[in-house]
PyMOL Python script that loads the backbone (N, CA, C, O; Angstrom):
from pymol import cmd

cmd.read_pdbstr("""\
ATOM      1  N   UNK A   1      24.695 156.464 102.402  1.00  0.00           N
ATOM      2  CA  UNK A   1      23.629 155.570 102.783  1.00  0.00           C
ATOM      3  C   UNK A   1      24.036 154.135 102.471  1.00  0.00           C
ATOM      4  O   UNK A   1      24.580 153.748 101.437  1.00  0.00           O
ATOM      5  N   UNK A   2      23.710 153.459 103.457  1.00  0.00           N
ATOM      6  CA  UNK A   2      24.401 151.660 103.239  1.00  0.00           C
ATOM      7  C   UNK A   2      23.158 151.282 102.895  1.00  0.00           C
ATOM      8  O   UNK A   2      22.213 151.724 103.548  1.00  0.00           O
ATOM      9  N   UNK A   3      22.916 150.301 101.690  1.00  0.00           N
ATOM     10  CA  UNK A   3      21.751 149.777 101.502  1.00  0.00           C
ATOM     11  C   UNK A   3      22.191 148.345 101.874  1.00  0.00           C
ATOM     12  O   UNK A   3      23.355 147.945 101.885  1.00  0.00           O
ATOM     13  N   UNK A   4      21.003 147.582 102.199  1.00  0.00           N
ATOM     14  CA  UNK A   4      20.894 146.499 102.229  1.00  0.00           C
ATOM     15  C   UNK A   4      19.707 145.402 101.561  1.00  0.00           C
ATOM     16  O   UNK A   4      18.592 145.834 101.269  1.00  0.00           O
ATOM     17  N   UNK A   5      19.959 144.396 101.419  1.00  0.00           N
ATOM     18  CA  UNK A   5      18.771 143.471 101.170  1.00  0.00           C
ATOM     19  C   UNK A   5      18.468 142.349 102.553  1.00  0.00           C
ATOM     20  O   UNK A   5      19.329 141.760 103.206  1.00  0.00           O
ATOM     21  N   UNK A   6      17.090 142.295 102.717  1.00  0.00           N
ATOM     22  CA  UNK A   6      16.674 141.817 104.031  1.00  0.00           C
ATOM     23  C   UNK A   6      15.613 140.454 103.547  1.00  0.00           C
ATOM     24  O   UNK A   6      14.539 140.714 103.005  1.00  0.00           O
ATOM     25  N   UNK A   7      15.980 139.189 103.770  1.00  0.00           N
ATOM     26  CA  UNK A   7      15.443 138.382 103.477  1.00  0.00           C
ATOM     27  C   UNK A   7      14.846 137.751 104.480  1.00  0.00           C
ATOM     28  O   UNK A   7      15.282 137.265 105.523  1.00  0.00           O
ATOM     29  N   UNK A   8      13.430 137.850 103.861  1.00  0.00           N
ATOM     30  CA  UNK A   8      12.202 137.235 105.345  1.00  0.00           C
ATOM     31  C   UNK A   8      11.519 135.944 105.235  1.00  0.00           C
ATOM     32  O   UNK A   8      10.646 135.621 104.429  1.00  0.00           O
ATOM     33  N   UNK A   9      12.203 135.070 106.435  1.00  0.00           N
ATOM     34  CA  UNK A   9      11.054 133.994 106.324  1.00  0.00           C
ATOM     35  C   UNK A   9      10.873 133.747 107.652  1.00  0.00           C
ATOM     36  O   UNK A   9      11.356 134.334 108.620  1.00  0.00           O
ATOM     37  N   UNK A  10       9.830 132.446 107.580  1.00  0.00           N
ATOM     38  CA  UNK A  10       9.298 132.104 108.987  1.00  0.00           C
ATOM     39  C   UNK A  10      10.027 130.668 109.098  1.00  0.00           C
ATOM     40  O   UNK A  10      10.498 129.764 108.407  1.00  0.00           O
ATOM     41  N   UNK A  11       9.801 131.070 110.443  1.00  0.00           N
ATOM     42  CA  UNK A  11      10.793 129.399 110.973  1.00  0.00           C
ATOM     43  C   UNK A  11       9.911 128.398 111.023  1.00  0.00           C
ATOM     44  O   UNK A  11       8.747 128.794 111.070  1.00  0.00           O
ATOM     45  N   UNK A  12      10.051 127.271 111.030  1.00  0.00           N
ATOM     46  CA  UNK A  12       9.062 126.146 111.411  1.00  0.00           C
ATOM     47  C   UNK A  12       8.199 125.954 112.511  1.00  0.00           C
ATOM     48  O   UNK A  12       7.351 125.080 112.692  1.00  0.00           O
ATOM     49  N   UNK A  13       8.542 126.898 113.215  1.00  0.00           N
ATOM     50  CA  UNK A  13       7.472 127.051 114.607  1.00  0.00           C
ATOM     51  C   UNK A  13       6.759 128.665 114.131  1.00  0.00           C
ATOM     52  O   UNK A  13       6.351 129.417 115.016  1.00  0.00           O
ATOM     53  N   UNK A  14       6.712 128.899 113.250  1.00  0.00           N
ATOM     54  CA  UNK A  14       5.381 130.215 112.682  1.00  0.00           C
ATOM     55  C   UNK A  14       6.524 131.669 113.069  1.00  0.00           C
ATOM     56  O   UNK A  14       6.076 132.813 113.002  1.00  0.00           O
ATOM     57  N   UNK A  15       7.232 131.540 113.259  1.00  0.00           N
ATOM     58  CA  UNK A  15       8.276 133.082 113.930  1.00  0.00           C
ATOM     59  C   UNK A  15       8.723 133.595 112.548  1.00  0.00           C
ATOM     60  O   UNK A  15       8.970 132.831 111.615  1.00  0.00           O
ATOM     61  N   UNK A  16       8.827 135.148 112.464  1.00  0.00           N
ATOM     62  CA  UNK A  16       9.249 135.682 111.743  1.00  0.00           C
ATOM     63  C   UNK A  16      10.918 135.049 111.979  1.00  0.00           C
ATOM     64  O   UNK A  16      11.356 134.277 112.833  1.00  0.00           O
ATOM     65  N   UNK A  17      11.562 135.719 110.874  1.00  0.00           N
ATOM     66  CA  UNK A  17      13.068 135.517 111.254  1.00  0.00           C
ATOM     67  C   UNK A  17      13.369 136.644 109.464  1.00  0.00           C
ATOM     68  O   UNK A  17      12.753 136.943 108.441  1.00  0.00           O
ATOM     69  N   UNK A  18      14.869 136.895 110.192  1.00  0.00           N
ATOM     70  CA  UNK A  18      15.500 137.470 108.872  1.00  0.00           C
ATOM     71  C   UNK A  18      16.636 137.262 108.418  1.00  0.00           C
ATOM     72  O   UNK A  18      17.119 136.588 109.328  1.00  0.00           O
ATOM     73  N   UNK A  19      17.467 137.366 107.606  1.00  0.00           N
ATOM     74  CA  UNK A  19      18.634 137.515 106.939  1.00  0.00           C
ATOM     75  C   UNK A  19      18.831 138.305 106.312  1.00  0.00           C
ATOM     76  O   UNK A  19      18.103 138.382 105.322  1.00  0.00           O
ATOM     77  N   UNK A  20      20.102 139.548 106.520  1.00  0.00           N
ATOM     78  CA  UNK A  20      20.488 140.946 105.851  1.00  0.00           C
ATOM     79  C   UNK A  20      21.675 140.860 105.121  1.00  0.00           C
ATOM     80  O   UNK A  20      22.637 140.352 105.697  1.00  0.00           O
ATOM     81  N   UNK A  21      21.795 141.217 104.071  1.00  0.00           N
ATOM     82  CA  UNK A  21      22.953 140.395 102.844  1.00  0.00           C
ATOM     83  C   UNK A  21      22.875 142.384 102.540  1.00  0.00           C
ATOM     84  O   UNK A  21      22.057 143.273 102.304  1.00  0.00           O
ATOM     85  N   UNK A  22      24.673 142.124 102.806  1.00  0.00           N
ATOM     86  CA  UNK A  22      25.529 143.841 102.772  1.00  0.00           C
ATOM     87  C   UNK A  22      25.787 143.916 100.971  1.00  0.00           C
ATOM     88  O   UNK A  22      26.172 143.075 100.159  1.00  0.00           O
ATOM     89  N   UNK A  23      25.346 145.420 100.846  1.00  0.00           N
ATOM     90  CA  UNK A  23      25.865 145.305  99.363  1.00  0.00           C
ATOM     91  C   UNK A  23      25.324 144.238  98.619  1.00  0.00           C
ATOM     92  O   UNK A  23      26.016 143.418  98.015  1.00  0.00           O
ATOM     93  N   UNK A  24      23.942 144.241  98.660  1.00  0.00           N
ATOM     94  CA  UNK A  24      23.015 143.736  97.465  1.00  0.00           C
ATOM     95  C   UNK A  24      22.967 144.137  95.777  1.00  0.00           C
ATOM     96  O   UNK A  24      23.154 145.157  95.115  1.00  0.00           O
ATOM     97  N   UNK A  25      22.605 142.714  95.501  1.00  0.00           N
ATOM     98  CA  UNK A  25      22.403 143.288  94.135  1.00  0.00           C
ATOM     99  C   UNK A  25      21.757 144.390  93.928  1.00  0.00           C
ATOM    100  O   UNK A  25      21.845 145.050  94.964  1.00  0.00           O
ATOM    101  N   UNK A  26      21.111 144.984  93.091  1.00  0.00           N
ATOM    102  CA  UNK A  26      19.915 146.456  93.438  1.00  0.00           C
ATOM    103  C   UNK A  26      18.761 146.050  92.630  1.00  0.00           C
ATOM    104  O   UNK A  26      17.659 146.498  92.947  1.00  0.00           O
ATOM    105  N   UNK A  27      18.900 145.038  91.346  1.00  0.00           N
ATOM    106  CA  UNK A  27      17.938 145.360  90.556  1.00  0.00           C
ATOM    107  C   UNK A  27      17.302 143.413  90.524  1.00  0.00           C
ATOM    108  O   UNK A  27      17.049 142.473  89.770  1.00  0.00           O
ATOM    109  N   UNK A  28      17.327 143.719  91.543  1.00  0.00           N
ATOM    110  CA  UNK A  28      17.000 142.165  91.755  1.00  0.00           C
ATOM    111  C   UNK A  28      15.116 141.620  91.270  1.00  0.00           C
ATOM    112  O   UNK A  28      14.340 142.489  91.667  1.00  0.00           O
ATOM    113  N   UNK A  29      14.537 140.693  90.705  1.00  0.00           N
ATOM    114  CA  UNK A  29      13.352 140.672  90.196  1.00  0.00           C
ATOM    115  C   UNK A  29      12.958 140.186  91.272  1.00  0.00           C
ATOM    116  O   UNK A  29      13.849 139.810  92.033  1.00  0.00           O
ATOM    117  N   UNK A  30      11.675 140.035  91.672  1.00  0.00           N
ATOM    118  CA  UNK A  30      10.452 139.101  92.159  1.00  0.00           C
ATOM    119  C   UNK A  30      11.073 137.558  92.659  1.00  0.00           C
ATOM    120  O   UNK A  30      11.301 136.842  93.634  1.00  0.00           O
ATOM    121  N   UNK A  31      11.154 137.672  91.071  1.00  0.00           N
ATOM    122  CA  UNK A  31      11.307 136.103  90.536  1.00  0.00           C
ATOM    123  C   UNK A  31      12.643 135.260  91.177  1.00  0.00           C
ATOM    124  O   UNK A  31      12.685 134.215  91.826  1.00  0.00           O
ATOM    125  N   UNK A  32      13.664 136.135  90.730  1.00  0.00           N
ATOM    126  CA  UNK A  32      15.139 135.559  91.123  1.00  0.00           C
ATOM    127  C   UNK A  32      14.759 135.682  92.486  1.00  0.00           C
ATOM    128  O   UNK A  32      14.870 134.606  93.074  1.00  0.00           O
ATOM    129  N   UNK A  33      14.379 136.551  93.145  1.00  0.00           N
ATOM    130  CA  UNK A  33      14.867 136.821  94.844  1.00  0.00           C
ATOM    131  C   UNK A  33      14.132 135.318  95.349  1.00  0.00           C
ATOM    132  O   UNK A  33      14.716 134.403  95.930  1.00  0.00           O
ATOM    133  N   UNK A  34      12.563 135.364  94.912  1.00  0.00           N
ATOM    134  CA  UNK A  34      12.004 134.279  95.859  1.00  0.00           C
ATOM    135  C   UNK A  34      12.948 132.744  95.042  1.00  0.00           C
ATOM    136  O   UNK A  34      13.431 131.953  95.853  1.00  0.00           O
ATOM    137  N   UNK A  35      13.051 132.580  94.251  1.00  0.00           N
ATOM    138  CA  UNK A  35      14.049 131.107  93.800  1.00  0.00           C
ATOM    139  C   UNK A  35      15.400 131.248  94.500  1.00  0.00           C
ATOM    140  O   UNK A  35      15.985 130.281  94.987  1.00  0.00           O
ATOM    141  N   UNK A  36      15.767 132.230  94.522  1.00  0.00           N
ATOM    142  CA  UNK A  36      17.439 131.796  96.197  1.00  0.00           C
ATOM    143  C   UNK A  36      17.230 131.319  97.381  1.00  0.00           C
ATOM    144  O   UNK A  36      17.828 130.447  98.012  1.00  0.00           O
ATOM    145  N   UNK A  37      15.915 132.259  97.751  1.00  0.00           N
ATOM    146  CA  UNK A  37      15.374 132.074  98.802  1.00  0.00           C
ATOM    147  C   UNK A  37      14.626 130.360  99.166  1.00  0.00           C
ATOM    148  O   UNK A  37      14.904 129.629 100.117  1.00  0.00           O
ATOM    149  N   UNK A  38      13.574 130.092  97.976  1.00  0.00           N
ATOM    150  CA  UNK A  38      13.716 128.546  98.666  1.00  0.00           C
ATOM    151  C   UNK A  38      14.616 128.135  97.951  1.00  0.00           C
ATOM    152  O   UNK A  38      13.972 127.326  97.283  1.00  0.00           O
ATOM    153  N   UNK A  39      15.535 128.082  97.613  1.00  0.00           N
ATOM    154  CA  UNK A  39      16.732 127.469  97.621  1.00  0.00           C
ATOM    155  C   UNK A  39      17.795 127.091  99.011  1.00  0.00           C
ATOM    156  O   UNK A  39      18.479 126.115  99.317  1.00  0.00           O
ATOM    157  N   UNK A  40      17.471 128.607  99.715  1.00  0.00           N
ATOM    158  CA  UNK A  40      17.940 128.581 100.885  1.00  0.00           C
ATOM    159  C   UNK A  40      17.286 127.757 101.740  1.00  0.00           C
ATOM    160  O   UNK A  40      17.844 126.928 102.458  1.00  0.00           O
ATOM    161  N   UNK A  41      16.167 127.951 101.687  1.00  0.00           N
ATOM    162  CA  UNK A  41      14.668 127.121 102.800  1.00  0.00           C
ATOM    163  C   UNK A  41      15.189 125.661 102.477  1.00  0.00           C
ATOM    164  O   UNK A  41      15.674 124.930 103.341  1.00  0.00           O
ATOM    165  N   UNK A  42      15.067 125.373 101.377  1.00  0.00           N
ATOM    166  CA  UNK A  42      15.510 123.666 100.720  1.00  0.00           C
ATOM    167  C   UNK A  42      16.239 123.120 101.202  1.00  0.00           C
ATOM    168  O   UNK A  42      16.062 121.918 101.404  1.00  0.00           O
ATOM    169  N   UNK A  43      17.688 123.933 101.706  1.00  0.00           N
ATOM    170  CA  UNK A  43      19.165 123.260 102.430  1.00  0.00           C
ATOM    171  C   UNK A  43      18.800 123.234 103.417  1.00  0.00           C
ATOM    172  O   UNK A  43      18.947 122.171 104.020  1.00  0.00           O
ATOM    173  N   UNK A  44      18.359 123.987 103.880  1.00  0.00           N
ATOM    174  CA  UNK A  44      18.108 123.758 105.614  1.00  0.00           C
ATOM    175  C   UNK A  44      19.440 123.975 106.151  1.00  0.00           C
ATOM    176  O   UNK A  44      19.977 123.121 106.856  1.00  0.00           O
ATOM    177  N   UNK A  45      20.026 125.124 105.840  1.00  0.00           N
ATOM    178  CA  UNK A  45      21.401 125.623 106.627  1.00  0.00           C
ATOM    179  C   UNK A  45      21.008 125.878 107.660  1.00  0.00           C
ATOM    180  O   UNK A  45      21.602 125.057 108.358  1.00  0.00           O
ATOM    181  N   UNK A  46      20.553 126.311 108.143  1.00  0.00           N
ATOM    182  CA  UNK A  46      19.840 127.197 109.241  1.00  0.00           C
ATOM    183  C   UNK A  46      19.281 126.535 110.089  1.00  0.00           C
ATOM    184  O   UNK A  46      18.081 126.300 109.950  1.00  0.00           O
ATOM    185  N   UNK A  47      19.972 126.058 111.180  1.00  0.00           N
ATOM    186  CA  UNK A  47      18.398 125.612 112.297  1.00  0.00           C
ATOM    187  C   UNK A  47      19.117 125.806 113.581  1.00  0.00           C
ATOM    188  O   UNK A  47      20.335 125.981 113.588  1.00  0.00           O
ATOM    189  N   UNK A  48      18.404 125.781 114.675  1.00  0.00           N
ATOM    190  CA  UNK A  48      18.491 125.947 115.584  1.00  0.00           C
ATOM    191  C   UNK A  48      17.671 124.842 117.130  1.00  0.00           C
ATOM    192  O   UNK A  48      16.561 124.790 117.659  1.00  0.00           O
ATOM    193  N   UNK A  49      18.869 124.212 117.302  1.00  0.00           N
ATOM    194  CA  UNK A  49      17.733 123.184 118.626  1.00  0.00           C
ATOM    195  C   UNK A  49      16.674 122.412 118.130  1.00  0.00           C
ATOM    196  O   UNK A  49      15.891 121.853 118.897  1.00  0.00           O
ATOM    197  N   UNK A  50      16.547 122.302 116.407  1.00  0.00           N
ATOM    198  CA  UNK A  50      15.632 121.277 115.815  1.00  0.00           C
ATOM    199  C   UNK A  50      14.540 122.226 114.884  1.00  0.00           C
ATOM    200  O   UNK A  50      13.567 122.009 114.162  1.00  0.00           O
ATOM    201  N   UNK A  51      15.382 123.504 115.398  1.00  0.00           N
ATOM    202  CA  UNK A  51      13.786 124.399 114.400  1.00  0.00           C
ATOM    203  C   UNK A  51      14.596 125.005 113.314  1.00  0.00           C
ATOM    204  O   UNK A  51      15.566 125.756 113.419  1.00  0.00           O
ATOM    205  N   UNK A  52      14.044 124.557 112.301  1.00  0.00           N
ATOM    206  CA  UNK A  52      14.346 125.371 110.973  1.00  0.00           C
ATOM    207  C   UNK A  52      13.735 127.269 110.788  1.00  0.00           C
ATOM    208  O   UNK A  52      12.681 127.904 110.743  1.00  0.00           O
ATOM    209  N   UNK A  53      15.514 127.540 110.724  1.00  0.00           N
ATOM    210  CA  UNK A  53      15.061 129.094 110.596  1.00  0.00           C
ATOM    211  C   UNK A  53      14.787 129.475 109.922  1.00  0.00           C
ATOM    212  O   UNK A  53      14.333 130.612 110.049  1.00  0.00           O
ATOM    213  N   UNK A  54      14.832 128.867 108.674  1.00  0.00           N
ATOM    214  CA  UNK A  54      13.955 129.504 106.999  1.00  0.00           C
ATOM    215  C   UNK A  54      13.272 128.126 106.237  1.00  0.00           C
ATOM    216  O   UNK A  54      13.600 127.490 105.235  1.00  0.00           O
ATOM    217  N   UNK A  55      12.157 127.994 107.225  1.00  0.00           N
ATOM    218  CA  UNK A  55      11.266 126.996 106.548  1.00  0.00           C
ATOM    219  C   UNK A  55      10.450 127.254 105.581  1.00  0.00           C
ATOM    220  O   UNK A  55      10.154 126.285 104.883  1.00  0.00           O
ATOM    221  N   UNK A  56       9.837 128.586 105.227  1.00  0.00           N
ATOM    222  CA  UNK A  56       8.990 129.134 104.401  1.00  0.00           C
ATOM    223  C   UNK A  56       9.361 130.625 104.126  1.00  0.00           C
ATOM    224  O   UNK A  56       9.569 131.371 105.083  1.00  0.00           O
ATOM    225  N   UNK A  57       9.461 131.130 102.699  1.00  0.00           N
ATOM    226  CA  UNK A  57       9.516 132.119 101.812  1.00  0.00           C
ATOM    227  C   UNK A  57       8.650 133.362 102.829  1.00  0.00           C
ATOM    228  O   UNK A  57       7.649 132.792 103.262  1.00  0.00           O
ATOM    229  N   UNK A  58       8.685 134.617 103.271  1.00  0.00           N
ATOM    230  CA  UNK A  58       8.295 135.158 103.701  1.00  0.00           C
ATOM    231  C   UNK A  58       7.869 136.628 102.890  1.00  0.00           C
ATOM    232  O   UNK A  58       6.771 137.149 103.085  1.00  0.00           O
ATOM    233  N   UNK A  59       8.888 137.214 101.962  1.00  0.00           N
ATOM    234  CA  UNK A  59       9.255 137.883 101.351  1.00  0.00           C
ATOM    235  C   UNK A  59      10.365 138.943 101.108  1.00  0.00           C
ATOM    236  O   UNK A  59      11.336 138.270 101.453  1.00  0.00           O
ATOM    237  N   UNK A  60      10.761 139.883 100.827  1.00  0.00           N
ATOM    238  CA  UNK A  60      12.387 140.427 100.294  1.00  0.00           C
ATOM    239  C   UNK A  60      11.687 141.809 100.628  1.00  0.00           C
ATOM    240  O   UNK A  60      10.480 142.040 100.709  1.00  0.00           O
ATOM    241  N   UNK A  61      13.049 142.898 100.847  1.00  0.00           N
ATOM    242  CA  UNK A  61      12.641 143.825 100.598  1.00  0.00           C
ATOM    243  C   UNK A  61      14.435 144.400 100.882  1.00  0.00           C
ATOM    244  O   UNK A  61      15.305 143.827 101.537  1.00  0.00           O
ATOM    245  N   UNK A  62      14.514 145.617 100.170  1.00  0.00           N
ATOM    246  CA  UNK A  62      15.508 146.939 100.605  1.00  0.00           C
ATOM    247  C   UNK A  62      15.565 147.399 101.534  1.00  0.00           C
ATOM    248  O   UNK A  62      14.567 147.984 101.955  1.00  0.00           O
ATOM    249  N   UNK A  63      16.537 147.365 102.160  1.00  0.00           N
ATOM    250  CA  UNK A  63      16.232 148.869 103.089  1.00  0.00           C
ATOM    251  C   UNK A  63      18.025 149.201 103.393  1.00  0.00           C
ATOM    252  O   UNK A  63      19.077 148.578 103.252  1.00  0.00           O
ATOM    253  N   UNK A  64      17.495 150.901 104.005  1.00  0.00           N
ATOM    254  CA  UNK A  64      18.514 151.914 103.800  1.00  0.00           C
ATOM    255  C   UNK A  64      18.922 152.301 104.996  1.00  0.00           C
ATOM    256  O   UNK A  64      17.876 152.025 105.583  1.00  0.00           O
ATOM    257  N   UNK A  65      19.633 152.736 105.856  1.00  0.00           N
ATOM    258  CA  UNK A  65      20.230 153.121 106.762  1.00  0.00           C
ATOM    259  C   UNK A  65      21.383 154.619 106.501  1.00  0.00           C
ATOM    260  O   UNK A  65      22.354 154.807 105.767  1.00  0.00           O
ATOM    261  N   UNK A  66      21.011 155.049 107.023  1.00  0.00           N
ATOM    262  CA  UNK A  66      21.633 156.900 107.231  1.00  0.00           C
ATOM    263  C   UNK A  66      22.900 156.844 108.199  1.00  0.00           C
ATOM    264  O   UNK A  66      22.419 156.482 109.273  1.00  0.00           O
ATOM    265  N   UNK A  67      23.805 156.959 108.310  1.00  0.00           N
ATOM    266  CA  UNK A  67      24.924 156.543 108.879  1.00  0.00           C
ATOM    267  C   UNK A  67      25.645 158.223 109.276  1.00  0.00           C
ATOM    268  O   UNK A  67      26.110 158.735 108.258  1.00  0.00           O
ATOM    269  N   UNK A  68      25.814 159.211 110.697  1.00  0.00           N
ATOM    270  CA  UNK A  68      25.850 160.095 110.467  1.00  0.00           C
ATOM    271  C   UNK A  68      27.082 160.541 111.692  1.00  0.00           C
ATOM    272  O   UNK A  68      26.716 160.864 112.822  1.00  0.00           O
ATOM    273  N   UNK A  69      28.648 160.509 111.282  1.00  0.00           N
ATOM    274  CA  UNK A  69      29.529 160.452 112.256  1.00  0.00           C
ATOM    275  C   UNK A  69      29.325 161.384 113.113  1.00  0.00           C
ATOM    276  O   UNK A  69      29.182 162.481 112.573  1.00  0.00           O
ATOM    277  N   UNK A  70      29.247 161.390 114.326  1.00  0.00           N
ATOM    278  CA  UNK A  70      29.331 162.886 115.060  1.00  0.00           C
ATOM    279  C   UNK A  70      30.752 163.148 115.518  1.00  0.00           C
ATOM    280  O   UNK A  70      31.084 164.294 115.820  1.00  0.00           O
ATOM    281  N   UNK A  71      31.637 162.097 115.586  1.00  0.00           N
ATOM    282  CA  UNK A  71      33.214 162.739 116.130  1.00  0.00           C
ATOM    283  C   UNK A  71      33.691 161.092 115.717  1.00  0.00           C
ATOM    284  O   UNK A  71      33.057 160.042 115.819  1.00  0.00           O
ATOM    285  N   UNK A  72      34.949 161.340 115.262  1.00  0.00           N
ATOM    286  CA  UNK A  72      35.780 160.128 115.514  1.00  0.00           C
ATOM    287  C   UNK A  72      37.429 159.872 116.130  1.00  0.00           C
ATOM    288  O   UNK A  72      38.244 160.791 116.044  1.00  0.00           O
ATOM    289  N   UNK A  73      37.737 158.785 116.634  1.00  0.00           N
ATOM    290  CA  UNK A  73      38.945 159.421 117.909  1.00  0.00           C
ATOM    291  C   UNK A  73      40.045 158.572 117.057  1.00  0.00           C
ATOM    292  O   UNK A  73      41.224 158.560 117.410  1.00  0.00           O
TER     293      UNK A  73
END
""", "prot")
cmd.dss("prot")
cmd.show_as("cartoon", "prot")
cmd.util.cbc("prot")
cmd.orient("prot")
């Protein structure tokens, strides 16, 4: 199972948006996750055509994916 961490915010025009970071920490708090996060929002790496893609903190979460070869060549 590949876990991941999925970081959610909204863009400056109200849109969901995400960012998926491979091989997350696991035991990550509340606390630390939302302080990277506007940290991230703060730089304003992210934009697109004038719209900021992580203008506001949305929230964090895990998630897991099942990965299940059926043949490989």
């Amino acid at each position: 199972m590949a876990k991941s961490l999925e970081l959610l915010f909204n863009t400056s025009l109200g849109k969901a948006k995400s960012l998926s970071v491979a091989d997350p920490i696991l035991n990550l708090t509340p606390e630390k996750a939302k302080a990277a996060m506007e940290s991230i929002s703060a730089l304003k790496l992210f934009q697109s055509e004038g719209v900021d893609l992580c203008a506001t903190v949305a929230g964090a979460r895990y998630t897991e994916r099942i990965v299940e070869d059926i043949f490989e060549v």
